[in-house]
N, C-alpha and C positions, 0 to 999 in steps of 0.2 A: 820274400816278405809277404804275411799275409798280416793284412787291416780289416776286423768284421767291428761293427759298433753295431749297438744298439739303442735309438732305432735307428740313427742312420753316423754315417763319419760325417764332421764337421767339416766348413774350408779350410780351420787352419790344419787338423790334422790331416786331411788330405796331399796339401802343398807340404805338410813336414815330409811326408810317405815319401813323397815323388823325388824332394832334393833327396830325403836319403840314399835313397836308388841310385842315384849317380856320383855318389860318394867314390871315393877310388879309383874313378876310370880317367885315364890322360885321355879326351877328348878332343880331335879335331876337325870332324865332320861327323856329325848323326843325321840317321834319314829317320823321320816320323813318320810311323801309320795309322792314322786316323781312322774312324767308318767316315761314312759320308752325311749327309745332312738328313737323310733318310732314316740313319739313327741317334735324334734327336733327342731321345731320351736317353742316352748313355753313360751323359757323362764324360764323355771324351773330347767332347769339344772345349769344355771347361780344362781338361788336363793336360792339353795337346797347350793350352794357351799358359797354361804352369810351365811347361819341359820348354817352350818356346822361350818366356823370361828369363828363365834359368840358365841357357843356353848360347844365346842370340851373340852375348858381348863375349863370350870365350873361346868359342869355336863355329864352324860354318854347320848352318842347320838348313836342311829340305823338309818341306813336308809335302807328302802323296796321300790324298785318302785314297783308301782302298775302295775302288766304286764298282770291280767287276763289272757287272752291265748295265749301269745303273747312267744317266746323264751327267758332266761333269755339273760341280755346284757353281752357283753365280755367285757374284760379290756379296749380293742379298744376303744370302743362307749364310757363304763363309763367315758375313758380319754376325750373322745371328748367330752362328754356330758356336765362332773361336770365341767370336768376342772383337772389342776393335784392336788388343794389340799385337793378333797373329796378319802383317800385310798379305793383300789379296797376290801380290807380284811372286810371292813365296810359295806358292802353290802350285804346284805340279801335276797334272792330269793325266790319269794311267787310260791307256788305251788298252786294250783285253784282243785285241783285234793285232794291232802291230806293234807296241810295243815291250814282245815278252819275249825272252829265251826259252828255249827246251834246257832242261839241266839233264833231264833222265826221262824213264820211263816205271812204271809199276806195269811186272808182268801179268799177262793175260790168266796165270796159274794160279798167280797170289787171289786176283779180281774175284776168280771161279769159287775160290775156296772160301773165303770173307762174305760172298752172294748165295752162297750155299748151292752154284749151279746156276744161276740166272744170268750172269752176266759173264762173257769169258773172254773179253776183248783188252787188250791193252792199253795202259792211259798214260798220253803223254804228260808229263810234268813240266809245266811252261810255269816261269814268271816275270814280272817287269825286269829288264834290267837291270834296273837299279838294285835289284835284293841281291844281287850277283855283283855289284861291283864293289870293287875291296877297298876303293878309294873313305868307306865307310868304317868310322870304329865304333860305329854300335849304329844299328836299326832296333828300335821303338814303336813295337808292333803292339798298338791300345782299342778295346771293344770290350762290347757287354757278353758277356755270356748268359745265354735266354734260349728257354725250349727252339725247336728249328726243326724246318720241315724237311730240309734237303737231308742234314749232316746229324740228328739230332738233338744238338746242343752248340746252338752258334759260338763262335769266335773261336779263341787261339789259333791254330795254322791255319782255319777259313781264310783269315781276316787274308794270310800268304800266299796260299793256292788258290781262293775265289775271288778274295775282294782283289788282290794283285796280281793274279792271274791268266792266264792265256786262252781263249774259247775251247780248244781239247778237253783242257780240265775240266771247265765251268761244263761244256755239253755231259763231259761221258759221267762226272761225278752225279751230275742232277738226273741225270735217265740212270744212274746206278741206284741213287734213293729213290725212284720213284716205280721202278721193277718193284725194288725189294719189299716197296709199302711204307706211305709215310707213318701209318697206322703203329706201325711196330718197328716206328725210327725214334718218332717227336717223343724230345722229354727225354731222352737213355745219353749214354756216354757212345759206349763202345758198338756204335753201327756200321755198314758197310763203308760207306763211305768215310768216317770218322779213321778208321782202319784205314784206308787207301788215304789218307792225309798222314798218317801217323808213318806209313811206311816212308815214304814220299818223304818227310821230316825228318827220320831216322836215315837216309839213304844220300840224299842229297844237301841237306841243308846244314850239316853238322857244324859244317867249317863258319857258318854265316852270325856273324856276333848279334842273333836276333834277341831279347828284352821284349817279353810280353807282361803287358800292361791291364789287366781284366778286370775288368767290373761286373756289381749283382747289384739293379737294381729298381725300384720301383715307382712309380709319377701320381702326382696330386695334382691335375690340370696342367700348368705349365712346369713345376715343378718338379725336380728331377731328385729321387732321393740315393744316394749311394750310401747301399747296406754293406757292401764289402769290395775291397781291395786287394787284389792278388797279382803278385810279381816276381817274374823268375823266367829262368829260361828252361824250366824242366817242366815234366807234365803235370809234376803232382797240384803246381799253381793251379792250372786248368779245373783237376780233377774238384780240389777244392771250392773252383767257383761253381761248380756242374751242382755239387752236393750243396751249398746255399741255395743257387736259383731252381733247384727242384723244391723245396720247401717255402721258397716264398714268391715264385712267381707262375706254381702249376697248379691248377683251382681243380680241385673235383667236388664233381652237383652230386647231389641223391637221388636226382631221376633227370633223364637227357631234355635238351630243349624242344619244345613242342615249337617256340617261337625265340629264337634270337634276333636284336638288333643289336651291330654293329656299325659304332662311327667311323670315319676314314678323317682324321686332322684333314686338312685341303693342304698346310704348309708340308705336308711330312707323303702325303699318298695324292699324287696325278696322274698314275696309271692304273690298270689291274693286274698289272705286272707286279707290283706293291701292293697295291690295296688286297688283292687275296689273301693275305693273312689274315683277313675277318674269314675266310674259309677254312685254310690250314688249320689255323688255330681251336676252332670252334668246329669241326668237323668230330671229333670223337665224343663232343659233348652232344650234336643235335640230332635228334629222336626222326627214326626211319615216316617219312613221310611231313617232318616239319616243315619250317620255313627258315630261311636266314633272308634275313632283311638287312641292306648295309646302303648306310646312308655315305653316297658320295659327291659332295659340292662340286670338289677339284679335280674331279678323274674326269680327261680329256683323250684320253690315249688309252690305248692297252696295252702297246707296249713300250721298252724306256728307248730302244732305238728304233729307225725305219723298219729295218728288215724283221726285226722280231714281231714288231707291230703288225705287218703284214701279212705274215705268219699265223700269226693268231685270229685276226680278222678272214684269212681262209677260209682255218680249221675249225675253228671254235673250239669251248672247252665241253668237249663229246665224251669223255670218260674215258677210262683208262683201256679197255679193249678194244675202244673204235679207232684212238687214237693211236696204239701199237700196227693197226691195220693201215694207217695211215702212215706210218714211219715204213711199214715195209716198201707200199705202195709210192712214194710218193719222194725225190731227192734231192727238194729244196727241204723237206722235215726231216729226212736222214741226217741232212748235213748242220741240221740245228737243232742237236735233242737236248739242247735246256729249254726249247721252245716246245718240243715234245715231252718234257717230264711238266712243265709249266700248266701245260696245258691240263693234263693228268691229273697235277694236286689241286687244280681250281674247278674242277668239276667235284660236285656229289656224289657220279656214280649212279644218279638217280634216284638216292635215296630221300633225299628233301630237298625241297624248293630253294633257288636262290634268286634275290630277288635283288637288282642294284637300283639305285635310287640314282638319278644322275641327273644333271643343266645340262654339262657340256657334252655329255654323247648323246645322241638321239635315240630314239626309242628302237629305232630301227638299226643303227649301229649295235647297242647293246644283246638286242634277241637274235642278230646277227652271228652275234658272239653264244649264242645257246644259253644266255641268259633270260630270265623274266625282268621286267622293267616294271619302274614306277616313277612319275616325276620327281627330284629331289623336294620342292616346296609342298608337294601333296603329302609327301612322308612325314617330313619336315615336321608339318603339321599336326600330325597324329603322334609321332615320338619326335618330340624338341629335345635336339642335344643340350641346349640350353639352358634346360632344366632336369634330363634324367640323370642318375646317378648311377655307379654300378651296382649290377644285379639284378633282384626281381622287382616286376610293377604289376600292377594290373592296370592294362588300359582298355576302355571300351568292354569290359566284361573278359576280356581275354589276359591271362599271363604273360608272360613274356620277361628274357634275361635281356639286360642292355649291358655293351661293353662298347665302355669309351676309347678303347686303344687296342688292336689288338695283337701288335706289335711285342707285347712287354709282356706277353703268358702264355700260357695254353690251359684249354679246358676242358674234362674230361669226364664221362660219366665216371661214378665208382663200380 
């Protein structure tokens, strides 16, 4: 089933979409997979709370957000998320650590050939349990599909193998995109990685009665708009979503950023584990020797768990060839290369400044991390989220692009 509107699908069509989807099936247990609270703007937290109502009194319903590495969500967020009538007691919290099977493996041959020679090592294919157990007559696997640094084109079997996934996957997939260059990942369909999902999908998951649930869409402050809806258990739903949100969620400028700011929401980005998609994102648009200036009230961390945190507070984010020297050298970053790919895609490389604005890390924490700092209230200042809007200004004689989210795009020179 594919739903595009324009400009955007309605609730009621929405909630018609989603009963229809479940028209036909004798149902007595479905497992939900949500993102997590992190993707706030998706939309799925409003749809997870449709499939919930619909569901609740006929047969027995779990829901798991898919949170990969990310902290589980508090009551808070879930209230904010679902809504109040998905209960907080229904919530299930994946552990990436121990609570996943190996189902298979993707050989080291396939890796070689999809990496063009850069990567030749083997990946184990772990997921929660739960996507393995049969006691299930359909999993309800729901996310936005949106440019992505790691995979190209976030969700469908991400949402499986990362967001519900085992640390193998999550390390070797993200040091596989970040060899290969997010450069000539973000934005495409058919990347290294997207390929090492797809085999993995096609190899292991056949028999799994998974229902993916995808959204395209785009925010007006708090306001979430869903331009299209895509459902099915085959690829072409995906492909479909990939071909809308390259049209309406990947911005090309006519000459690269000399200056970007970059907001970080405080509800949605606490680390730089997150908050770097003001880099990711905005990295092909900004001009060799600019700036990126990213305003962040709420980032307290860098990263979403201890050890990754520590990890990163090491190493810092040194670029892409210092930190290879540091994977070889070194086997607490061996043995965490999404901390190593992480590391990777949140540096410049040295080609322009980055600059984080922050309360809660100290100035010395931050440049710690091989960043440039500024106080959050001195930035604040000079560029009020409050008041800018997306795009260009001129402030103080100076140019400059503002992006409110940057979560929901990617931007590029032409």
């Amino acid at each position: 089933m594919i739903l595009k509107s324009d400009p955007y699908i309605s609730d009621s069509e929405l909630k018609t979409a989603l009963i229809d989807s479940l028209k036909g099936k004798n149902l007595k247990k479905v497992l939900i997979l949500p993102p997590d609270y992190t993707r706030m703007y998706s939309g799925a937290g409003k749809i997870t709370a449709i499939y919930y109502e619909a569901l609740k009194d006929i047969c027995e319903v779990d829901i798991m957000p898919a949170l990969g590495t990310h902290e589980p969500m508090t009551k808070e967020e879930c209230l904010a998320f679902f809504g109040e009538g998905v209960p907080f007691e229904k919530i299930i919290v994946h552990n990436w650590r121990r609570d996943v099977v190996k189902i298979g493996e993707v050989p080291g041959e396939f890796v070689s050939e999809v990496s063009e020679g850069l990567v030749s090592d083997k990946i184990d294919v772990e997921v929660n349990k739960l996507i393995v157990d049969r006691s299930y007559d359909l999993i309800i696997s729901i996310g936005q599909v949106v440019p992505h640094e790691v995979v190209g084109m976030a969700n469908y079997s991400k949402n499986i193998f990362v967001g519900c996934g085992g640390s193998n996957m999550i390390n070797s997939s993200h040091m596989l995109g970040a060899f290969y260059g997010m450069e000539r990942i973000m934005g495409k369909d058919h990347s290294p990685v997207r390929k090492v999902f797809d085999y993995a999908q096609e190899n292991f998951l056949k028999d799994i009665p998974i229902m993916f649930v995808l959204t395209v869409t785009t925010n007006k402050g708090d306001e979430t708009y869903i331009h299209g809806l895509f459902i099915g258990s085959q690829r072409n739903v995906f492909e479909e979503a990939v071909s809308l949100s390259q049209q309406i969620n990947l911005t090309y400028v006519d000459e690269p950023f000399k200056k970007a700011v970059v907001y970080l929401d405080g509800r949605e980005f606490k680390s730089t584990w997150l908050g770097n998609k003001a880099v990711y994102r905005t990295r092909m648009a900004m001009a060799d020797g600019g700036e990126l200036i990213i305003l962040a009230p709420e980032v307290k961390k860098f990263g979403e768990d201890a050890e990754n945190d520590r990890l990163i507070r090491k190493y810092g984010y040194v670029g892409r060839e210092k930190v290879l020297e540091l994977v070889d050298e070194n086997e607490d970053l061996k043995n965490n290369l999404s901390v190593a790919a992480h590391l990777i895609h949140g540096s410049s490389d040295g080609r322009f400044k980055i600059t984080y604005c922050t309360e809660k890390l100290t100035e010395e924490e931050v440049r710690g991390a091989s960043f440039d700092y500024m106080p959050y209230e001195e930035a604040a200042k000079i560029y009020d989220p409050k008041k800018l809007t997306d795009g260009y200004h001129e402030i103080n004689g100076e140019k400059i692009f503002y992006i409110s989210n940057p979560a929901l795009g990617l931007w590029a020179a032409k």
